[in-house]
C-alpha positions as CSV (number, residue, x, y, z in Angstrom):
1,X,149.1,18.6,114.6
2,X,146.3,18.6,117.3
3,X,147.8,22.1,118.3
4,X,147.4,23.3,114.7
5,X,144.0,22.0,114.9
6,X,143.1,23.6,118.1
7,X,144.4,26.8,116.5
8,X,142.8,26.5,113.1
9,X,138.9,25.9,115.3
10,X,140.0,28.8,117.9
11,X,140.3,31.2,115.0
12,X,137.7,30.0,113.3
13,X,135.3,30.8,116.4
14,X,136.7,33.9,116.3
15,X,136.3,34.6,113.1
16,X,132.4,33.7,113.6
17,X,132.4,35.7,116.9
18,X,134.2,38.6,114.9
19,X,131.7,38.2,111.6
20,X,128.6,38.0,114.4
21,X,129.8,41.6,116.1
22,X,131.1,43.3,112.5
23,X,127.0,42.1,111.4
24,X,125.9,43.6,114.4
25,X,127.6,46.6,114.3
26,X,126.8,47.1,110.6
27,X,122.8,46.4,111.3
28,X,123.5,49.4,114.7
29,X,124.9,51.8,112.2
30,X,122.0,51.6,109.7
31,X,119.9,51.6,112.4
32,X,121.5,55.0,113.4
33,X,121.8,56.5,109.8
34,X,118.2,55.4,109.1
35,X,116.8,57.3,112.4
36,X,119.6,60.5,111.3
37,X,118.4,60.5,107.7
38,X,115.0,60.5,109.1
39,X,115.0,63.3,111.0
40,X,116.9,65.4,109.2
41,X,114.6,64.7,105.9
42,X,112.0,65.5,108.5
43,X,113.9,68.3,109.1
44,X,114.7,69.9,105.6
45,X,110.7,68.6,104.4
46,X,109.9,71.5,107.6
47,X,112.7,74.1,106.1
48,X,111.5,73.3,102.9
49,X,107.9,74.2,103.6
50,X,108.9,77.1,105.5
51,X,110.6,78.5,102.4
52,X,107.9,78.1,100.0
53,X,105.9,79.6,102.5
54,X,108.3,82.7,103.1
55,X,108.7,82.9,98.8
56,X,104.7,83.3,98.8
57,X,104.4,85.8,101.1
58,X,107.0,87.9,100.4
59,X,105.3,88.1,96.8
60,X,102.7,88.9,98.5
61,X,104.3,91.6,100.3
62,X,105.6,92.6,97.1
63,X,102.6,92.9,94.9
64,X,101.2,95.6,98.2
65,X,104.1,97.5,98.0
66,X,103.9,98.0,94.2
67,X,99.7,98.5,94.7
68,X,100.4,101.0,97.6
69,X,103.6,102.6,96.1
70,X,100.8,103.5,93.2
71,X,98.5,104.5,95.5
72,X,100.7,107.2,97.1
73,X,101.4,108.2,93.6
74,X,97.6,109.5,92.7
75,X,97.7,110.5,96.1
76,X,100.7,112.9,95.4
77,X,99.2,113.8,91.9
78,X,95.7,114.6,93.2
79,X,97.0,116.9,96.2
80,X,99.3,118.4,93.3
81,X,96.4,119.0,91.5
82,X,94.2,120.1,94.6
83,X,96.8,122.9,95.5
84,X,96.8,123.8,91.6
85,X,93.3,124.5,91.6
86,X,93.5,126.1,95.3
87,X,96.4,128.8,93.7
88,X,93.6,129.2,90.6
89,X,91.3,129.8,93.2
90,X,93.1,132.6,94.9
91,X,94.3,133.9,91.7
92,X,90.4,134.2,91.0
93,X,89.4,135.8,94.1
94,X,92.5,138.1,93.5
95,X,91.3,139.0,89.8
96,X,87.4,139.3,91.1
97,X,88.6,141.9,93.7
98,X,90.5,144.0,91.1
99,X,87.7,144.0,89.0
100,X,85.5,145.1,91.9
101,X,88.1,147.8,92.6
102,X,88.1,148.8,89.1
103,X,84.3,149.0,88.9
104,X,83.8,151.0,92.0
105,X,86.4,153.7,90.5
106,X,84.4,153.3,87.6
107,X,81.2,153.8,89.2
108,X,82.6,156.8,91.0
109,X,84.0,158.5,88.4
110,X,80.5,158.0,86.3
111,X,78.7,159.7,89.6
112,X,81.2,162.6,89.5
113,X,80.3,162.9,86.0
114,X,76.9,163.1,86.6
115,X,76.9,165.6,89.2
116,X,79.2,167.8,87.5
117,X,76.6,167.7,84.4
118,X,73.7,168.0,86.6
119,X,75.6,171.0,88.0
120,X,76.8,172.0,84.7
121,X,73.2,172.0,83.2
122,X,71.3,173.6,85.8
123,X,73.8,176.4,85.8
124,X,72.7,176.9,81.9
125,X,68.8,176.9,83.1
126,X,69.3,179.0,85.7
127,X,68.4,182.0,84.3
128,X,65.5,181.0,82.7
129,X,63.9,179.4,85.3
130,X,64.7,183.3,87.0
131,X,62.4,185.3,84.4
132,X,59.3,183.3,84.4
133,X,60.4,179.8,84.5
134,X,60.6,179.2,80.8
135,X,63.3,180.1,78.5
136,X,63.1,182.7,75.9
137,X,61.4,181.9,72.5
138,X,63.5,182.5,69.7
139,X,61.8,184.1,66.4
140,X,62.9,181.6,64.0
């Protein structure tokens, strides 16, 4: 019976020794997983922040690529229309030349005219202005 005894208070030391360790190991492991949760909340606050910051600028980024994708629009339109108005340009220059053109042949033919009638009519007077310089009366 005093062995039983002397068993029964050797395992119940080790029991408390055992309880003492499992305590300490449990209070070392929360200890741990306290620090780990810690930094890696630490950690994902940081990644979180990053993303919100990555989501606001890449609307940012967005909203100038829409304004400049409309920009290079007007730009396109306006050097559409500039090149429009340069062809109407030419085209005018083209019709003001012809028209030149056609009034110098105008003009020329007009002179022709005029010195074949100046021609023309002093042919007719010439003979008059031969006896005397005036024509001849007619009795009427």
């Amino acid at each position: 019976s005093d062995i039983v005894q002397e068993h029964q208070t050797k395992q119940g030391r080790i029991k408390e020794i055992n309880e003492q360790a499992r305590k300490s190991a449990l209070a070392a492991t929360e200890s741990v997983v306290n620090l780990m949760t810690d930094s890696i909340g630490d950690s994902v606050a940081d990644v979180y922040v990053a993303e919100k910051k990555l989501e606001k600028e890449t609307k940012g980024l967005q909203t100038n690529t829409a304004h400049f994708a409309r920009q290079t629009h007007q730009w396109l339109e306006m050097i559409k229309q500039f090149n429009n108005n340069l062809k109407d340009v030419g085209d005018f220059q083209n019709w003001a030349k012809t028209v030149e053109w056609d009034m110098r042949n105008i003009a020329s033919a007009l002179d022709y005219v005029e010195k074949s009638d100046k021609e023309s009519s002093s042919a007719a007077f010439a003979p008059a202005v031969a006896s005397g310089g005036f024509p001849a009366a007619k009795d009427a």
